[in-house]
N, CA, C and O atoms as a MOPAC input file, in Angstrom:
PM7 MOZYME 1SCF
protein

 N     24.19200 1   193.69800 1   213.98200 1
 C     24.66800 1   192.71200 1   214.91900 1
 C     23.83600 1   192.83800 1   216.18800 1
 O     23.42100 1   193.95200 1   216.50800 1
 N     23.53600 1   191.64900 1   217.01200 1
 C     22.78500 1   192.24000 1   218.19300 1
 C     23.61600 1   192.35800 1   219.05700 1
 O     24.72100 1   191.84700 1   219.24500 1
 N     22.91400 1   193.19200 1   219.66800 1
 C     23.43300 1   193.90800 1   221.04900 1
 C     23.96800 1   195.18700 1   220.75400 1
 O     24.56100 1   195.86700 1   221.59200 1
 N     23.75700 1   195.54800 1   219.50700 1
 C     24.42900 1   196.67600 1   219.30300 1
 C     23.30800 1   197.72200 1   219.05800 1
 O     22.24300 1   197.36900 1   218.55100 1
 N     23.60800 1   199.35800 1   219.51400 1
 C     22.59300 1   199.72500 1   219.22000 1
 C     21.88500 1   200.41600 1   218.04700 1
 O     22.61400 1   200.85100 1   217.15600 1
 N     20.76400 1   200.54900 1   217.94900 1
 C     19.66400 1   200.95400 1   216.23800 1
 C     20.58900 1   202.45600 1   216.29100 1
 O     20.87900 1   203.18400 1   217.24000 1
 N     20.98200 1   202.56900 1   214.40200 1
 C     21.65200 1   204.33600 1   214.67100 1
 C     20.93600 1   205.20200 1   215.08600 1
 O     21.41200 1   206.26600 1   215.48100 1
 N     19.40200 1   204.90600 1   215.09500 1
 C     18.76400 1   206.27900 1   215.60100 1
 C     19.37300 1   206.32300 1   217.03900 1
 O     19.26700 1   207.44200 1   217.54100 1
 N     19.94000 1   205.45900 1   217.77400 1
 C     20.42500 1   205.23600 1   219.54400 1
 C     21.97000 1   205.91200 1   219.58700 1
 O     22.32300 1   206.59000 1   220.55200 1
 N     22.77500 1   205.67500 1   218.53500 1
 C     23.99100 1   205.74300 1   218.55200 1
 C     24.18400 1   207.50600 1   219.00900 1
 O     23.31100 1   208.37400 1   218.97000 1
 N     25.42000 1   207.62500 1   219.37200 1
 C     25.89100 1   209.18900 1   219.22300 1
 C     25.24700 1   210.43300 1   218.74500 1
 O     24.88600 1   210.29800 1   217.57600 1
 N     24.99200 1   211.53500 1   219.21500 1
 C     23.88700 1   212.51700 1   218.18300 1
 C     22.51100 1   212.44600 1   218.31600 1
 O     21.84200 1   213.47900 1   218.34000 1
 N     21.87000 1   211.03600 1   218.43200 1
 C     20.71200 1   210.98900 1   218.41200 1
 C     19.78100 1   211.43600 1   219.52500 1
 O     18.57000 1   211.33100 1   219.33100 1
 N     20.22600 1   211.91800 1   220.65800 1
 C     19.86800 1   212.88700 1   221.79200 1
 C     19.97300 1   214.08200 1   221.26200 1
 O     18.84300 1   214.57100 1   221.24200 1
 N     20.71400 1   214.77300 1   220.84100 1
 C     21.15100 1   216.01600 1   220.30800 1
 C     19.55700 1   216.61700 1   219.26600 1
 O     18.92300 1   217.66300 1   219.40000 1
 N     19.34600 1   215.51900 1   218.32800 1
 C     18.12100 1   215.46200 1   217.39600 1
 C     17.34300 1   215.26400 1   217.99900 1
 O     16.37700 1   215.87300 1   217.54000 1
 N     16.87000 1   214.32700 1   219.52100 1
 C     15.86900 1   215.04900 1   219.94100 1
 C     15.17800 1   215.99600 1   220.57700 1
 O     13.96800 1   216.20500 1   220.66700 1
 N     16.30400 1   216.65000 1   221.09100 1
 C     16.51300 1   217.87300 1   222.21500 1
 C     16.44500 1   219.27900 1   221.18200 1
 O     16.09400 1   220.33600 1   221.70500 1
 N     16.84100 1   219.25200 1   219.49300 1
 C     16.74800 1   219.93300 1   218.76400 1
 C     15.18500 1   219.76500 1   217.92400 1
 O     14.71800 1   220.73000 1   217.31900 1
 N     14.43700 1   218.37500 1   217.97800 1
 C     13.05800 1   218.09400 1   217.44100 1
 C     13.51000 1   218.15100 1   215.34300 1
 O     12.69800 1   218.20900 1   214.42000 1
 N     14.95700 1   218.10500 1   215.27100 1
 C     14.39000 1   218.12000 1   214.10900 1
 C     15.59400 1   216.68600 1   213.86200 1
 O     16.47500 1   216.55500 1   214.71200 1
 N     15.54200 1   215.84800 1   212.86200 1
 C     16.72300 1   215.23700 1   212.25000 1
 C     17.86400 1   215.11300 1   211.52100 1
 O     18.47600 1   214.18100 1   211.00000 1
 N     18.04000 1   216.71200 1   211.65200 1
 C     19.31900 1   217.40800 1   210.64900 1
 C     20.26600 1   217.45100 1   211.90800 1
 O     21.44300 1   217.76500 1   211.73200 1
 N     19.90300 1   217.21400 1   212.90400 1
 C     21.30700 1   217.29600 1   214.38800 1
 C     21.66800 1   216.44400 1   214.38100 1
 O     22.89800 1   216.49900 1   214.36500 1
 N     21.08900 1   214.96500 1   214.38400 1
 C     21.03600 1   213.58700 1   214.28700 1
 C     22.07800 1   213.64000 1   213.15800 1
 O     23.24100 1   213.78200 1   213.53600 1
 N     21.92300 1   213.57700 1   212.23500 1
 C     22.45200 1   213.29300 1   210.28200 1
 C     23.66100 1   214.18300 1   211.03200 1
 O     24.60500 1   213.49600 1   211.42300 1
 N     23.73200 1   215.32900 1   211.23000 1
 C     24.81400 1   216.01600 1   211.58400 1
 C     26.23300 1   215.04800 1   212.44900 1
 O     27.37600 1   214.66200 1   212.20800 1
 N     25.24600 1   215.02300 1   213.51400 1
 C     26.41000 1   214.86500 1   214.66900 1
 C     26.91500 1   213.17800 1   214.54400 1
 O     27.85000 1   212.71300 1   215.19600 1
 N     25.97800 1   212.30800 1   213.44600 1
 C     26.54000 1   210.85500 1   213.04200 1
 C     27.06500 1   211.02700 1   211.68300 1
 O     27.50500 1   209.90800 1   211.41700 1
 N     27.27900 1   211.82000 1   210.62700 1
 C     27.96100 1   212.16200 1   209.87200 1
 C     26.91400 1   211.61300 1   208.57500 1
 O     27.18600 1   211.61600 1   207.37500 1
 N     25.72000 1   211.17800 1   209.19500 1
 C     24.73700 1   210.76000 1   207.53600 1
 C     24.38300 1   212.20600 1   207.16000 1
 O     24.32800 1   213.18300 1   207.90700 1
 N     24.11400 1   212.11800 1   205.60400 1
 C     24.03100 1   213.04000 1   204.81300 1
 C     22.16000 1   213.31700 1   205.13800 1
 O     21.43100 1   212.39700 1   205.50900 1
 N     21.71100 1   214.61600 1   204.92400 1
 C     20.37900 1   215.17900 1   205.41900 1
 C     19.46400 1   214.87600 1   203.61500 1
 O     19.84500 1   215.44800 1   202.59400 1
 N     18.54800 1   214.11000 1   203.64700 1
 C     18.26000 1   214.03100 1   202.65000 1
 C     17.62800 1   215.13400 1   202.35600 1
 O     17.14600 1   215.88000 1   203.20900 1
 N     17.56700 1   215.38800 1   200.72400 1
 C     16.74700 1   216.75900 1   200.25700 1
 C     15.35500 1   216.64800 1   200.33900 1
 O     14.61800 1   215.66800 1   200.44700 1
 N     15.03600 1   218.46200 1   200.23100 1
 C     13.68400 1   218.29900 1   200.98300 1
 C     13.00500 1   217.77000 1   199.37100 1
 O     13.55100 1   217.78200 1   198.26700 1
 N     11.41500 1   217.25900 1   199.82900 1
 C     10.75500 1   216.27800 1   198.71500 1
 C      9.90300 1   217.56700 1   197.77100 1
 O      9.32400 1   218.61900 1   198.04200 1
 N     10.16200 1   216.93000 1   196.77400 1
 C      9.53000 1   217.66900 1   195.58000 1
 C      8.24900 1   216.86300 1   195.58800 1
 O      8.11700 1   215.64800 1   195.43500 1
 N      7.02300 1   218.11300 1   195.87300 1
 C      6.08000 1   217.80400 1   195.86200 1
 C      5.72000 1   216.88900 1   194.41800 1
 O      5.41300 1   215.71500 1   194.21300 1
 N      5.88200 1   217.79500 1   193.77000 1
 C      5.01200 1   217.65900 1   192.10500 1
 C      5.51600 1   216.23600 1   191.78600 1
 O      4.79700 1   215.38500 1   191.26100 1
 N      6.75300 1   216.04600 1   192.12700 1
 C      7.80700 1   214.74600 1   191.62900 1
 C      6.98400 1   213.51400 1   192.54800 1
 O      6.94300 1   212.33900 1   192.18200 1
 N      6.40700 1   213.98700 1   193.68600 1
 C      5.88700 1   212.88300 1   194.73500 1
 C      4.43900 1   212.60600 1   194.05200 1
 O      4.09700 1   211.44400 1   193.82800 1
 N      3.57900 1   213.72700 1   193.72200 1
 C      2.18900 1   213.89500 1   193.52400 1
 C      2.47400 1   212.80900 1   192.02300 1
 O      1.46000 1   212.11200 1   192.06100 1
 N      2.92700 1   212.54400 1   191.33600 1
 C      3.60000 1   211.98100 1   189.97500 1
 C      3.28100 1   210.85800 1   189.93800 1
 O      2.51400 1   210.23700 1   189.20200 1
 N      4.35000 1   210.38600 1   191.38400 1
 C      4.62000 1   208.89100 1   192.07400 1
 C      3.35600 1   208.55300 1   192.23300 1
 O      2.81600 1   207.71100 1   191.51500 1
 N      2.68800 1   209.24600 1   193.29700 1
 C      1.29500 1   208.73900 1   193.66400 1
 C      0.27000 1   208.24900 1   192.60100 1
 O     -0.61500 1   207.39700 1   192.68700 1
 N      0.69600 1   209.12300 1   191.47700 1
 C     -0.84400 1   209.20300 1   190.55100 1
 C     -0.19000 1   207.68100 1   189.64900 1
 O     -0.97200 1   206.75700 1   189.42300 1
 N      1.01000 1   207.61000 1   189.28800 1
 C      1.52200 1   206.09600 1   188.77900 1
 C      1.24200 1   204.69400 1   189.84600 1
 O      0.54800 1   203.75800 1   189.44800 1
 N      1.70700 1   204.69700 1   190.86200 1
 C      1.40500 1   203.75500 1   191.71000 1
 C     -0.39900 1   203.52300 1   191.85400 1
 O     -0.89100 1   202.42500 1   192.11300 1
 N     -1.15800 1   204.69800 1   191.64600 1
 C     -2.52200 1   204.37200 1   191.68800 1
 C     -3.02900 1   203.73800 1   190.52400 1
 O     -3.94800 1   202.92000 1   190.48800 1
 N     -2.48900 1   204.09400 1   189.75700 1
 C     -2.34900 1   203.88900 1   188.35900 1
 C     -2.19700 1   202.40000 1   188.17300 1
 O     -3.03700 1   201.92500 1   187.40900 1
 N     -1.43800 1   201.65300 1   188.62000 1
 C     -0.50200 1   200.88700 1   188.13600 1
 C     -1.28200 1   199.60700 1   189.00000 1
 O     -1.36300 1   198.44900 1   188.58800 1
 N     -1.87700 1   200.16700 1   190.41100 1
 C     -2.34000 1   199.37200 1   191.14600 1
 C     -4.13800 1   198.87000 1   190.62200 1
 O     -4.98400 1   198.05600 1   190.99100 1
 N     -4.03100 1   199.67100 1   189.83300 1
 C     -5.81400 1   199.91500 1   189.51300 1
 C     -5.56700 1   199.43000 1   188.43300 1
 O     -6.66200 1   198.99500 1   188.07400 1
 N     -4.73700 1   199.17400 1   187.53800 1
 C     -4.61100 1   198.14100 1   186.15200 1
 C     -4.45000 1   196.91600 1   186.76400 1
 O     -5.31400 1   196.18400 1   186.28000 1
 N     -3.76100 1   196.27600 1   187.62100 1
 C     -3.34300 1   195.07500 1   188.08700 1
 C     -4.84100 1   194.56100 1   188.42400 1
 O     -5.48300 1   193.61300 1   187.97200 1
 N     -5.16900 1   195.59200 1   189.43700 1
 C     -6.72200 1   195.48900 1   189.83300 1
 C     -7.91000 1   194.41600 1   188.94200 1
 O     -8.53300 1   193.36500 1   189.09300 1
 N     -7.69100 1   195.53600 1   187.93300 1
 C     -8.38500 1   195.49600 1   186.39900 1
 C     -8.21700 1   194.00300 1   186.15300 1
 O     -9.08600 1   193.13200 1   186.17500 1
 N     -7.18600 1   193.91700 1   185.96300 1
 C     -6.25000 1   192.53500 1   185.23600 1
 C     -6.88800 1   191.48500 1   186.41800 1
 O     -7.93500 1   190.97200 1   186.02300 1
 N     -6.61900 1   191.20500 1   187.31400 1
 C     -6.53800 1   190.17100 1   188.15900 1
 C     -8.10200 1   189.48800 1   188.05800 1
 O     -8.39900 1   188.29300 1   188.05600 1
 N     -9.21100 1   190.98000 1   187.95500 1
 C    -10.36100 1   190.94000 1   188.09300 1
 C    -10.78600 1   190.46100 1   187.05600 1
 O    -11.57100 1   189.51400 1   187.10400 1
 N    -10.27600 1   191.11800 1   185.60000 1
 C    -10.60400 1   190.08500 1   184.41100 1
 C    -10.65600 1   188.70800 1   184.07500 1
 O    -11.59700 1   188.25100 1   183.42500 1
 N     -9.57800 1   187.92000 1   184.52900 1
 C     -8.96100 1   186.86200 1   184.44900 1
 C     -9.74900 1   186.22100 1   185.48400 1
 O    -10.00600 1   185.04000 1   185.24800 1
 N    -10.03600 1   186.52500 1   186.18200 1
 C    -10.99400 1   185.91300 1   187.67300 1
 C    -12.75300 1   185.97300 1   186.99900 1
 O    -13.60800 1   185.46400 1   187.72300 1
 N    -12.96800 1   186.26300 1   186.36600 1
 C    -14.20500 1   186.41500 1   185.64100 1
 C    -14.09400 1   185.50100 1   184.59800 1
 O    -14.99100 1   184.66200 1   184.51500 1
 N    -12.99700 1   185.47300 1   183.60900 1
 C    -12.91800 1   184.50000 1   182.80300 1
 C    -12.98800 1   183.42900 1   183.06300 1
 O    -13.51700 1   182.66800 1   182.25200 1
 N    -12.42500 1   182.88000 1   184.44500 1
 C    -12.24400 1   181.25200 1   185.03600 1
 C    -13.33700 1   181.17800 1   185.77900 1
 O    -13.58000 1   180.02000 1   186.12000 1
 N    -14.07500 1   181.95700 1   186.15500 1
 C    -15.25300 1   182.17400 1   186.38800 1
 C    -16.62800 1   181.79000 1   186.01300 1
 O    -17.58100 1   181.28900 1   186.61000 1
 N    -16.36100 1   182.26300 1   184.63500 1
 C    -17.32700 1   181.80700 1   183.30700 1
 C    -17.17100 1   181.04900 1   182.78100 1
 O    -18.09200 1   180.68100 1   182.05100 1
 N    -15.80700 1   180.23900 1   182.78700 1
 C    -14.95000 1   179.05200 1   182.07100 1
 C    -15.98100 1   177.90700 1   182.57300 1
 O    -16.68800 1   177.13100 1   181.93000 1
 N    -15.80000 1   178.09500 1   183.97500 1
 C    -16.16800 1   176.89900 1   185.13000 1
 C    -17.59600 1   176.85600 1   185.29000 1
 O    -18.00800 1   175.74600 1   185.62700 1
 N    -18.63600 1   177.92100 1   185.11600 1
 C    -20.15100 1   178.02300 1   184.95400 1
 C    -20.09300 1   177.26300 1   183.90500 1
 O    -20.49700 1   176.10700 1   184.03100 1
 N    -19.65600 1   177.64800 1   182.80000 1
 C    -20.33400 1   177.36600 1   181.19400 1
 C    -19.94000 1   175.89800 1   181.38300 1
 O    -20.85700 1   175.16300 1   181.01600 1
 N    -18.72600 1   175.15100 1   181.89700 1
 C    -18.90100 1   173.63600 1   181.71000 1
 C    -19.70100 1   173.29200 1   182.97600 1
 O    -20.28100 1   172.20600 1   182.96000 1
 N    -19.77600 1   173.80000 1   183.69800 1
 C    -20.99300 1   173.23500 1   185.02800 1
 C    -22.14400 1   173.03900 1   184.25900 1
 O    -22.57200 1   171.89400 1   184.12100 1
 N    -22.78100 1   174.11800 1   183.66800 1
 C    -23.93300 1   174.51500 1   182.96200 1
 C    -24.12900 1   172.63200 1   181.99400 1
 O    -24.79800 1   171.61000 1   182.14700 1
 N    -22.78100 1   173.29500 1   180.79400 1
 C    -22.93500 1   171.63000 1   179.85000 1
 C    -22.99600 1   170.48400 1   180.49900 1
 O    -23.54000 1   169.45500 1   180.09800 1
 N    -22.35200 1   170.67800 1   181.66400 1
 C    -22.50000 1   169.07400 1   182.12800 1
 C    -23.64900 1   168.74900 1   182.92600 1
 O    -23.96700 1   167.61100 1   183.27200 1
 N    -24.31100 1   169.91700 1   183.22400 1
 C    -25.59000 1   169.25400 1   183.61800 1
 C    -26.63600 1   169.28000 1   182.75600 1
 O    -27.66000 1   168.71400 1   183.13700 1
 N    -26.63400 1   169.90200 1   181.46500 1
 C    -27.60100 1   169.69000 1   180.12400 1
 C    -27.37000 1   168.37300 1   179.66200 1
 O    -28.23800 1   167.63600 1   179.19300 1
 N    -25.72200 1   167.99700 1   179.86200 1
 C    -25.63500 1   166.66100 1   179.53700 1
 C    -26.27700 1   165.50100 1   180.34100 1
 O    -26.80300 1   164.43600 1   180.02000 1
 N    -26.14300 1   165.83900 1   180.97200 1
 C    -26.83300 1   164.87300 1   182.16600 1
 C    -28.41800 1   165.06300 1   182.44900 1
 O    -29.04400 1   164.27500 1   183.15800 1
 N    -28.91100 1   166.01700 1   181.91800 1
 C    -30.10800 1   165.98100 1   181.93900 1
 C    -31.16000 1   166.17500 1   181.20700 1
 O    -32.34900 1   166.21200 1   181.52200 1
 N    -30.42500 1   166.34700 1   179.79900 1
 C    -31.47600 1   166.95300 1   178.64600 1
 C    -31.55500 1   165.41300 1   178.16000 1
 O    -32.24200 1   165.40800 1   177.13800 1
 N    -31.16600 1   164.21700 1   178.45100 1
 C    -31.98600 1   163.37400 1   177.36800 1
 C    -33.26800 1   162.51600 1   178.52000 1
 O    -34.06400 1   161.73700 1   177.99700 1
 N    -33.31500 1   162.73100 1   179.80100 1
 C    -34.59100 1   162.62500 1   180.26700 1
 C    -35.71500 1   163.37400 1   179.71400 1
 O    -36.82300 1   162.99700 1   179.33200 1
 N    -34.96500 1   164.94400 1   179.78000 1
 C    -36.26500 1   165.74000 1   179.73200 1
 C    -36.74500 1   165.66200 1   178.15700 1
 O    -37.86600 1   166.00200 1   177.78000 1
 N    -35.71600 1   165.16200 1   177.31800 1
 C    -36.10700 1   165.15500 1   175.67700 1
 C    -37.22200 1   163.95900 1   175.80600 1
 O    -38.35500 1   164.06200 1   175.33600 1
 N    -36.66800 1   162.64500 1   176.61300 1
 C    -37.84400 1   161.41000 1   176.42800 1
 C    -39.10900 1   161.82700 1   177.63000 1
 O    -40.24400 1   161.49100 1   177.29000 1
 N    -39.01700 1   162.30500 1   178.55900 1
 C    -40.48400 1   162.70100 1   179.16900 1
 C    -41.33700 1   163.11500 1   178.26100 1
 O    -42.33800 1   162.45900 1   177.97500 1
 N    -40.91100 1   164.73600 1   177.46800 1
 C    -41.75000 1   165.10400 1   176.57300 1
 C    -42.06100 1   164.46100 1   175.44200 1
 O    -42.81900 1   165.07500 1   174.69000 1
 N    -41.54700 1   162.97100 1   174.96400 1
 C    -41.57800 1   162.79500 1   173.67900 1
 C    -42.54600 1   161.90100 1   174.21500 1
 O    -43.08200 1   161.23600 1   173.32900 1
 N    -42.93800 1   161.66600 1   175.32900 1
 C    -43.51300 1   160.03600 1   176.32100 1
 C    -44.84500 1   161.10600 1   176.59400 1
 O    -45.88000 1   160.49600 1   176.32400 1
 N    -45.06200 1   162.19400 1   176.94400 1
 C    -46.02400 1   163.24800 1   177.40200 1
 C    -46.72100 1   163.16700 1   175.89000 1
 O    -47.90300 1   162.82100 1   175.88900 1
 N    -46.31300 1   163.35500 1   175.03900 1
 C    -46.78900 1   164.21800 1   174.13600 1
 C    -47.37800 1   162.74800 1   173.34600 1
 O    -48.37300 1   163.04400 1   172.68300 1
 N    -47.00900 1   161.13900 1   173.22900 1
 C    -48.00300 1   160.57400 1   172.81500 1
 C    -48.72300 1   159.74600 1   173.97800 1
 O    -49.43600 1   158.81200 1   173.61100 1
 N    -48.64200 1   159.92000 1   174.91200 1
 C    -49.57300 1   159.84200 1   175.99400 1
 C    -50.56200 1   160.57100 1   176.00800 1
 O    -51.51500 1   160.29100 1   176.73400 1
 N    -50.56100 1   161.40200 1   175.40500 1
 C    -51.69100 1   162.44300 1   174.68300 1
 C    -52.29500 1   162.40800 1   173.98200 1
 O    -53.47500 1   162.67000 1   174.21500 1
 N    -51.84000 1   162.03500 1   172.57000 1
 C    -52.36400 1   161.97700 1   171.47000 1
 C    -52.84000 1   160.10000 1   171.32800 1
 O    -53.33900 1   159.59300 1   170.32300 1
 N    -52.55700 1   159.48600 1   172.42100 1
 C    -53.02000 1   157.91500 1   172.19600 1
 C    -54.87400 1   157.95000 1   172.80600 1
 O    -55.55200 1   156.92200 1   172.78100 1

């Protein structure tokens, strides 16, 4: 609600900083002190989220290459279309302009 104040402001929260840690705080407002972090359980997290972010990676990058190549290869045809039956009659126009 506004006007009201953030719990880190409420009751206690002087106490936690005059103590430097946040177990006076959790204390003296009655929140529970969360447990301390398990490294190995965190190091886990990290290596999945890298994980997970570097497949998406993968993925996004694939698919962006495909529409990529989609959109060359008909650029490409449509300008063979548009231009290979000049260059077929120049050379066919070259070549008995030559031989006449």
């Amino acid at each position: 609600m506004v006007g009201e104040p953030a719990p880190a402001i409420q009751a206690g929260a002087g106490e936690a900083a005059a103590a430097g840690t946040g177990e006076a705080a959790a204390a003296g407002t009655g929140a529970t002190v969360p447990p301390p972090i398990d490294e190995a359980a965190l190091a886990e997290l990290e290596v999945r989220l890298a994980s997970a972010s570097l497949d998406l990676t993968d993925r996004l990058l694939h698919t962006a290459f495909q529409e990529m190549e989609a959109a060359m290869f008909e650029q490409v045809s449509n300008r063979l279309r548009a231009e290979l039956p000049d260059l077929v009659a120049r050379i066919i126009r070259e070549h008995f302009e030559q031989t006449s």
